[in-house]
C-alpha positions as CSV (number, residue, x, y, z in Angstrom):
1,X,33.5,-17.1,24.9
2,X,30.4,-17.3,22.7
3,X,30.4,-20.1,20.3
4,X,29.5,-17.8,17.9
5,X,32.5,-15.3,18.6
6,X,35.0,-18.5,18.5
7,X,33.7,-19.1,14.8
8,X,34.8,-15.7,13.5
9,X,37.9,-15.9,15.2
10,X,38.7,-19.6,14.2
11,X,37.8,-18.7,10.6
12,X,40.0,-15.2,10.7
13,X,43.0,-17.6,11.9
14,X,42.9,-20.2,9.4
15,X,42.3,-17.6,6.4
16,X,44.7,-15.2,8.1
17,X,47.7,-17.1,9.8
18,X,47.3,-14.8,12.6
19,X,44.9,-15.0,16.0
20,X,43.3,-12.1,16.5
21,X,42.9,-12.5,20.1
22,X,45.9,-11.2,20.5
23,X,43.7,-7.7,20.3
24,X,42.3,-6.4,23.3
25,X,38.3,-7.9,23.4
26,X,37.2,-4.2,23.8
27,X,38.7,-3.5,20.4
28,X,37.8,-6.8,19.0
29,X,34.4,-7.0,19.6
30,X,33.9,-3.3,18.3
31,X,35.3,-4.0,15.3
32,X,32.9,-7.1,14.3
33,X,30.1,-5.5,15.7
34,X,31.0,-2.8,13.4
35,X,30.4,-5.4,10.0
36,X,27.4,-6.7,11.6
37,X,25.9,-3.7,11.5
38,X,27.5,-2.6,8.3
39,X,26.6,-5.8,6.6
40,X,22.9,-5.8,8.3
41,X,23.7,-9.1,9.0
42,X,21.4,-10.2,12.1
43,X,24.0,-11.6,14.9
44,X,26.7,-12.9,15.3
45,X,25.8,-16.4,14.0
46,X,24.4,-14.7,10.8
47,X,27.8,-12.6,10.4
48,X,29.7,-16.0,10.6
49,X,27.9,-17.9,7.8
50,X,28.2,-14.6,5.4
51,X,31.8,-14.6,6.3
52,X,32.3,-18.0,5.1
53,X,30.8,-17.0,1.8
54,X,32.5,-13.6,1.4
55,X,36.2,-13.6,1.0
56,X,35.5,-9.5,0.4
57,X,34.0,-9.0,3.8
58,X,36.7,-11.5,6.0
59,X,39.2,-8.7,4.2
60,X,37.6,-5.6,5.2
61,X,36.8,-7.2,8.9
62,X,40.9,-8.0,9.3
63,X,41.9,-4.7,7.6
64,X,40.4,-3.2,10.9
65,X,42.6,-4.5,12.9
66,X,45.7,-2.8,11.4
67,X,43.9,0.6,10.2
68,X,46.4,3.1,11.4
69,X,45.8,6.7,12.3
70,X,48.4,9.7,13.0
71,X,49.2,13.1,12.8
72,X,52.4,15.9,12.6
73,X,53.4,16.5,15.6
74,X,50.7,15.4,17.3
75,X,51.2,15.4,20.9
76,X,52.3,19.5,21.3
77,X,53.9,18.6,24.7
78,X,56.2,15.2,23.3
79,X,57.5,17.5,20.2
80,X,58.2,20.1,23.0
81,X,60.1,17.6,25.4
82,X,61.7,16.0,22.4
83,X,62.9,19.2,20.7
84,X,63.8,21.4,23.2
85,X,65.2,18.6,25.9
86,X,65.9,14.5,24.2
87,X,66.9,15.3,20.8
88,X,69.5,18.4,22.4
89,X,70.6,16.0,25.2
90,X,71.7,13.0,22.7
91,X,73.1,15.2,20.2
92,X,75.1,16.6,22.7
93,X,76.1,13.2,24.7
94,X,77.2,11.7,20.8
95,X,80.0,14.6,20.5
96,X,82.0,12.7,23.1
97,X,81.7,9.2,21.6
98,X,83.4,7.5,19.3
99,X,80.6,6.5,17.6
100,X,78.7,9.8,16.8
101,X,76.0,8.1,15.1
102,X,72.4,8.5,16.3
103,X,70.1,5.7,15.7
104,X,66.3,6.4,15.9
105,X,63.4,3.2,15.0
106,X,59.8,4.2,14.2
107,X,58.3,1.3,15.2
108,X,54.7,1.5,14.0
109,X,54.9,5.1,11.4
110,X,51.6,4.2,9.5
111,X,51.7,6.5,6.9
112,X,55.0,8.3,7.8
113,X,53.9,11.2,9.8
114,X,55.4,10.7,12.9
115,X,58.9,9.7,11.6
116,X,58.6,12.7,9.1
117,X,57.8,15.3,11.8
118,X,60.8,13.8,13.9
119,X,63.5,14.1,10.6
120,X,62.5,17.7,10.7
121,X,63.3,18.3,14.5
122,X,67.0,16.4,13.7
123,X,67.4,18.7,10.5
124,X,67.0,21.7,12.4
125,X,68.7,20.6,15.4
126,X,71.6,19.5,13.4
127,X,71.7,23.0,11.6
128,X,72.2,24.6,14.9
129,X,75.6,22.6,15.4
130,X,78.9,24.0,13.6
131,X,79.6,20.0,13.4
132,X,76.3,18.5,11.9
133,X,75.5,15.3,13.9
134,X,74.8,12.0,11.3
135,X,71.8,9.8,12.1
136,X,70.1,7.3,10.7
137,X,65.8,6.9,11.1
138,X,64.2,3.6,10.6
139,X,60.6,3.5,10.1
140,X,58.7,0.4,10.1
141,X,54.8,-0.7,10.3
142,X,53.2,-4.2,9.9
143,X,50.8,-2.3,6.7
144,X,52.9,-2.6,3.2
145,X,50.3,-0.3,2.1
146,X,51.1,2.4,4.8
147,X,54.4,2.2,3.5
148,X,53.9,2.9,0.2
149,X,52.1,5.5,1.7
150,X,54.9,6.4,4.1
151,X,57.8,6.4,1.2
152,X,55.4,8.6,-1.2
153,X,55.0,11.4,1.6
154,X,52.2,12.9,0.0
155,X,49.6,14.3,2.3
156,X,46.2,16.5,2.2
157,X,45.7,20.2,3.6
158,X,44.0,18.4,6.5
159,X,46.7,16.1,7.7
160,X,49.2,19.0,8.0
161,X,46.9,21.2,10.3
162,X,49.8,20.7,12.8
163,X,52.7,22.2,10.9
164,X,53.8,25.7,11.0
165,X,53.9,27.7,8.1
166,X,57.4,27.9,8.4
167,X,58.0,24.3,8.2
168,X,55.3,23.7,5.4
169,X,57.4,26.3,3.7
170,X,60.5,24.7,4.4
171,X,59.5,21.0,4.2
172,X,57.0,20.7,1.6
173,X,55.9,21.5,-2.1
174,X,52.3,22.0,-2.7
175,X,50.6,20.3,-5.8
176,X,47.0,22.0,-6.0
177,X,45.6,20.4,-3.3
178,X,47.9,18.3,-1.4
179,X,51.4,18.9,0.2
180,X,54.6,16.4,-0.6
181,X,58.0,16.2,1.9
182,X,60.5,17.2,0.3
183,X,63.0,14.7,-1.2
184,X,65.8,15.9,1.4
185,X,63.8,14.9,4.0
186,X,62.9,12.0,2.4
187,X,66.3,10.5,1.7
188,X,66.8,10.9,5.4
189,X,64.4,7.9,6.5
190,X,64.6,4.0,5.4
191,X,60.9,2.7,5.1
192,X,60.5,-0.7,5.2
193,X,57.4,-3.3,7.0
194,X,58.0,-5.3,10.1
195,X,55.9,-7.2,12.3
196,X,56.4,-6.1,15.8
197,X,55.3,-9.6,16.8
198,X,57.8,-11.5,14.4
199,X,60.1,-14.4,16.9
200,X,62.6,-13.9,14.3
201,X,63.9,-10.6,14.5
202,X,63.9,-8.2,17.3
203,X,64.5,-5.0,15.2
204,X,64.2,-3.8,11.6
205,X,66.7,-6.1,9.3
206,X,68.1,-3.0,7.8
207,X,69.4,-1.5,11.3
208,X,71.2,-4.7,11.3
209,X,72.0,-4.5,14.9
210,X,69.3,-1.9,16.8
211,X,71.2,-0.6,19.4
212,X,68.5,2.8,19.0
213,X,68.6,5.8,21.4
214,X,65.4,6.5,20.7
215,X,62.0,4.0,19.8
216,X,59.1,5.7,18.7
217,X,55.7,3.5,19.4
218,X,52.6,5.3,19.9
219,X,48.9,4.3,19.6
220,X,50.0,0.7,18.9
221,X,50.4,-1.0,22.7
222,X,46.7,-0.4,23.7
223,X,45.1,-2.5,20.9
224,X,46.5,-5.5,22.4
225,X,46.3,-7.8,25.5
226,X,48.7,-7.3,28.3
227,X,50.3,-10.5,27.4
228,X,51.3,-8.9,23.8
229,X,52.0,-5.6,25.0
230,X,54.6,-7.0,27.5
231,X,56.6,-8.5,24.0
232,X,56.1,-5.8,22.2
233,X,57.7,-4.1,25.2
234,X,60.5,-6.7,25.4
235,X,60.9,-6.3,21.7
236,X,61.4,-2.7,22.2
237,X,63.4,-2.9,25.8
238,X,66.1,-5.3,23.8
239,X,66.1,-2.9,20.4
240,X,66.9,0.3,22.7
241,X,70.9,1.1,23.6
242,X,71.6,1.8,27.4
243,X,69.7,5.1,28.8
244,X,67.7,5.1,25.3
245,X,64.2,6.8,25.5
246,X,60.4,5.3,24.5
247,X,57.9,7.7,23.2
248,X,54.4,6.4,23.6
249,X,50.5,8.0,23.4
250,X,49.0,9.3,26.2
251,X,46.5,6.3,26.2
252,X,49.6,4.5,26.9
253,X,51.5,5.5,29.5
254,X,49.8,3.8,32.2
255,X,51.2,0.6,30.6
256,X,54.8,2.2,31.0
257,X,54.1,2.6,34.5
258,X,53.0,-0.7,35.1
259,X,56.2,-2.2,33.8
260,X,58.8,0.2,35.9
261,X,59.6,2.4,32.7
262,X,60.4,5.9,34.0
263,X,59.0,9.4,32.5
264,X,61.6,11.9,31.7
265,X,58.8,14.8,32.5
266,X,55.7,14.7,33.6
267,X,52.9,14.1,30.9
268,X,55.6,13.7,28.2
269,X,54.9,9.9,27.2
270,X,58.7,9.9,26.6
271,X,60.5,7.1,29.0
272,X,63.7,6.4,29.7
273,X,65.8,3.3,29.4
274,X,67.3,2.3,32.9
């Protein structure tokens, strides 16, 4: 590794508390690249000294390393899979256990549209059912600031491009230009930040126990080095209750593969638990 690279890194770690080679160098390397040239800062050498002098700039280079982006439903086929075929079949296998309740863990929601876009496939699943099924939804992300974000549930006219009208109608209230979840759906998730990576805990400290049927973790794997991804992978392995299901990005699914997850159907990027 170029001395130069090493520098930044070092410098990130001591300021930081965290070694950002945990990121995959593809990503890494983009994203200093990216304040060189934003910065007009000559090389890499050049970038390292103004990083010593700029505590603003080491800030904006490690807040690229968590920016987070998502959408409503934004893989068509998953929602389909999950709405018509997951969410049906572990509704259905809870109505002859003794414990009814189903346990669902966002692992990395960002700013709360994924976990959002799941509470309304349980809401309208459960409406279907003459005995309304109780679940619980934790949604967690490394960002305290997509959290906030997250909890507020406030989102523009672009980021709900995926929703039907009958849903926005449903799920939303429109201020002027923006669109808020409703508080029922709201009261139906428990926000909180968690480090995927964190020894100490291997699920949210508010599920108390994981034991989830379903883990959602997409566009978070791919960022990182195989080592990490195989513990985040544990993590999520040891989180998930016998036969529970993984939904990952596309990206992602090779890495699924590699570690002898299995696809419930074809292109889905939901796995199974076996």
């Amino acid at each position: 590794m170029e001395l130069e690279l090493q520098n930044i890194i070092n410098l990130l770690k001591i300021r930081y508390k965290s070694d950002v080679l945990m990121f995959d160098d593809g990503f890494l390397l983009k994203n200093i690249k990216h304040r060189i040239s934003e910065t007009q800062c000559a090389d890499m050498q050049d970038y390292h000294r103004f990083l010593e002098k700029n505590d603003l700039e080491a800030q904006k280079l490690w807040s690229l390393f968590y920016v987070s982006y998502t959408e409503f439903f934004r893989n068509s086929l998953t929602s389909s899979v999950l709405e018509h075929i997951v969410l049906p079949s572990l509704f259905l296998g809870k109505t002859n256990l003794k414990n009814k309740e189903l346990r669902i863990w966002s692992a990395a929601c960002a700013s709360g549209q994924e976990p959002y876009s799941l509470v309304m496939l349980l809401e309208e699943l459960n409406a279907t059912f003459t005995q309304p099924l109780n679940y619980r939804v934790f949604a967690t992300d490394l960002c305290e600031k997509q959290i906030n974000m997250a909890q507020k549930g406030i989102y523009s006219y672009q980021a709900i491009s995926n929703v039907t009208a009958g849903r926005l109608d449903k799920w939303f209230v429109q201020y002027e230009s923006v669109y808020a979840i409703k508080q029922e759906l709201k009261q139906r998730l428990d926000f909180s930040v968690f480090d995927l990576l964190n020894d100490k805990s291997a699920c949210p400290p508010s599920s108390i126990f994981g034991n989830f049927d379903l883990v959602m973790c997409a566009n978070v794997l791919f960022y990182y080095t195989k080592d990490y991804r195989l513990k985040i992978l544990d993590v999520i392995m040891n989180s998930l209750a016998v036969g529970g299901f993984l939904i990952v990005s596309e990206v992602e699914r090779q890495f699924l593969f590699n570690a002898h997850w299995q696809e419930v159907y074809p292109q889905s990027c939901i796995f199974k638990k076996v």
